[in-house]
C-alpha positions as CSV (number, residue, x, y, z in Angstrom):
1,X,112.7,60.3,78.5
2,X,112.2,61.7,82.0
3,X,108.5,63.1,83.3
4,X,108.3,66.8,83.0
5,X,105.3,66.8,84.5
6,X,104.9,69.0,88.1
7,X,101.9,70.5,90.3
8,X,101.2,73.8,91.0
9,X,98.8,75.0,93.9
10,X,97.9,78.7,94.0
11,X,95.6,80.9,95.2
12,X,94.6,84.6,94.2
13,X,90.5,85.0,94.5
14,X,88.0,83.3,93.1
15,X,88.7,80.0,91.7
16,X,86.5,80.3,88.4
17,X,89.1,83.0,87.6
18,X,91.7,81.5,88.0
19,X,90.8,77.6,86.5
20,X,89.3,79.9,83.6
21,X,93.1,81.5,83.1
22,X,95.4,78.4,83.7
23,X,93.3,76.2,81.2
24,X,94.2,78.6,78.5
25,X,97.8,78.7,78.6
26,X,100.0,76.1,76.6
27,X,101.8,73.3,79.0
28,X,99.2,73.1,81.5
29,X,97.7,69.6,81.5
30,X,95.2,69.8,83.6
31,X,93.6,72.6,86.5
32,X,91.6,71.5,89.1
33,X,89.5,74.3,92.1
34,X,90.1,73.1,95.8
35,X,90.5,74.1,98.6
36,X,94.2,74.5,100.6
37,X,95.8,76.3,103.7
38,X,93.4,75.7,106.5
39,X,92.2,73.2,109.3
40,X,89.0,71.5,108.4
41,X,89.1,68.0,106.4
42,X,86.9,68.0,103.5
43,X,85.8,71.4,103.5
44,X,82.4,72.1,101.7
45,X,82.1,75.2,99.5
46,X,80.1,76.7,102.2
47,X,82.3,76.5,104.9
48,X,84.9,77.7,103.2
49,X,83.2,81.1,102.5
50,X,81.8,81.1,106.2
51,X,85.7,82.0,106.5
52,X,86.4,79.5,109.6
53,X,88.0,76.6,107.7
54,X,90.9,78.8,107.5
55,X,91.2,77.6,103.8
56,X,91.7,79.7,100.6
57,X,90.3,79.2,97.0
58,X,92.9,77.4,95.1
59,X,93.3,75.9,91.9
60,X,96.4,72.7,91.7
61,X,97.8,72.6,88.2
62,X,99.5,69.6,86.4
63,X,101.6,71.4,83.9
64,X,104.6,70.4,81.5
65,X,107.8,72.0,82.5
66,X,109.2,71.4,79.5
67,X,106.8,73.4,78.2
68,X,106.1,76.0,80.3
69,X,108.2,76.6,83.4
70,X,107.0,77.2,87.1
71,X,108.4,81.1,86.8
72,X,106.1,81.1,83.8
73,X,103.0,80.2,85.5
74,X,104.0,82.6,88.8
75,X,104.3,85.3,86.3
76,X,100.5,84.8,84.7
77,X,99.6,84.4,88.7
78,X,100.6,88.4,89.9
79,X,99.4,89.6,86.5
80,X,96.3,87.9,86.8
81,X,95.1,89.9,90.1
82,X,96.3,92.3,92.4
83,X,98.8,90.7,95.1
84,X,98.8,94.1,96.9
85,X,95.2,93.7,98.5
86,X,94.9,91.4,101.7
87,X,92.0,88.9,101.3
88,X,90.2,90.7,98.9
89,X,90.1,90.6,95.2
90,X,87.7,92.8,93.5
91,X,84.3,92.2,95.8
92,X,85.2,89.2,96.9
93,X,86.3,89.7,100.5
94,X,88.0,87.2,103.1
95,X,90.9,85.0,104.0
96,X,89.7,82.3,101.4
97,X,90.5,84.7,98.5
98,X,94.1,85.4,99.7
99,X,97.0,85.6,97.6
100,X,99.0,82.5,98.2
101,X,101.5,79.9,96.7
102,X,101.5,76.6,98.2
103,X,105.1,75.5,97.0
104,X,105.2,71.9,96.4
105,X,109.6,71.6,97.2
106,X,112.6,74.0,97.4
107,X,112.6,74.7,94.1
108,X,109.2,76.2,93.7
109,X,110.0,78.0,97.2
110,X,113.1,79.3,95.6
111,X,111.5,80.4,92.1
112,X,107.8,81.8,93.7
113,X,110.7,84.2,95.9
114,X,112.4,85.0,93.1
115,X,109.3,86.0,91.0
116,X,107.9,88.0,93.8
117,X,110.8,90.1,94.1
118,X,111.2,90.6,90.8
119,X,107.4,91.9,90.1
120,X,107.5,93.7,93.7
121,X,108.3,96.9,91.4
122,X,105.2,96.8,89.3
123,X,103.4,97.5,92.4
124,X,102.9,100.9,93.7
125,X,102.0,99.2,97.2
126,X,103.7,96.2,99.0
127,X,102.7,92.4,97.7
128,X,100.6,90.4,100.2
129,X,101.2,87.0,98.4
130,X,102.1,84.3,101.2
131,X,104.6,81.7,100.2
132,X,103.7,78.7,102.3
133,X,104.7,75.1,102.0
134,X,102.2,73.0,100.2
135,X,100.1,70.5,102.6
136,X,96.4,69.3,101.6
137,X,94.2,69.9,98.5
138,X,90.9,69.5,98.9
139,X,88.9,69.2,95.6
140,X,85.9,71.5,95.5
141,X,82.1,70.4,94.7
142,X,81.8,69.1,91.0
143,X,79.5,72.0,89.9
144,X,82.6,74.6,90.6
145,X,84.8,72.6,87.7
146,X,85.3,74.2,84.5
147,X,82.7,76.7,85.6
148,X,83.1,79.5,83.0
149,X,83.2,77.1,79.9
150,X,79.9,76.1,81.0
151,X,78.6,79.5,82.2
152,X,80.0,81.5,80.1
153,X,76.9,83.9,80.0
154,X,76.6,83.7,83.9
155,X,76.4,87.0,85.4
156,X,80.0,86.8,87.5
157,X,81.5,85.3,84.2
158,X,80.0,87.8,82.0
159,X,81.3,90.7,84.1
160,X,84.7,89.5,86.3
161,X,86.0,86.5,84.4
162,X,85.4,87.5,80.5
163,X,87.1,90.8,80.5
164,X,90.1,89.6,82.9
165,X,90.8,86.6,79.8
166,X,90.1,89.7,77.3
167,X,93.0,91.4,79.5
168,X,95.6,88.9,79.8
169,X,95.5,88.2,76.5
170,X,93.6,84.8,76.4
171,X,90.3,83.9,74.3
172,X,87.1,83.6,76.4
């Protein structure tokens, strides 16, 4: 029996958001928030929103392709935010909440390409969504794993990440 198992890296805004929507879905195994795309080594939270590290909010995914496949999770990735607004999603504002897919070999290249085009018509306005070859992932600080299971009642969780599950279909 071969290993189905593959990694994801991807970026579209906050990383709460996104950890909060990949843990939800059936075949991924595990999602951690990092860090990806820019210069500095070990990048702190901090530095990363001072927008010089050059690096974007990511989560990296282990997920079952037997289960779910990579064009799956690409798909859950443009309808999860809006790949039409350059570093920005909703107020959060800056290169480190790009759209981006860090493709891990040709085949993910090939598929996050074929995705894009194929959801390019949903948008009124041009996708912003870099595809760029995978590199480094940094993990982030402890306290930003799993963040809205346990803050559920937090303000940005109450009011960004709760309704966005509630919208995609997928229990808060």
């Amino acid at each position: 029996m071969s290993d189905t198992r593959q990694t994801a890296t991807l970026g579209n805004g906050c990383f709460w958001c996104t950890e909060a929507v990949y843990q939800r879905l059936p075949g991924v195994i595990s999602v951690q928030p990092g860090y990806a795309g820019g210069r500095a080594t070990n990048p702190t939270y901090e530095q990363v929103c001072g927008g010089a590290t050059g690096h974007a909010e990511v989560v990296q995914l282990v997920f079952d392709s037997a289960v779910v496949s990579y064009a799956a999770l690409l798909e859950r990735f443009f309808a999860s935010h809006d790949p039409t607004t350059l570093n920005r999603q909703g107020a959060d504002v800056g290169t480190q909440y790009r759209s981006v897919i860090f493709y891990h070999d040709e085949s993910q290249r090939r598929v996050a390409a074929q995705v894009l085009a194929a959801t390019a018509g949903q948008f009124v306005d041009p996708i912003v969504t870099e595809i760029v070859p995978y590199d480094t992932f940094y993990p982030a600080e402890q306290y930003h794993h799993d963040y809205f299971n346990r803050n559920p009642q937090a303000g940005y969780c109450a009011v960004v990440i709760r309704p966005k599950l509630v919208k995609l279909g997928l229990k808060p």
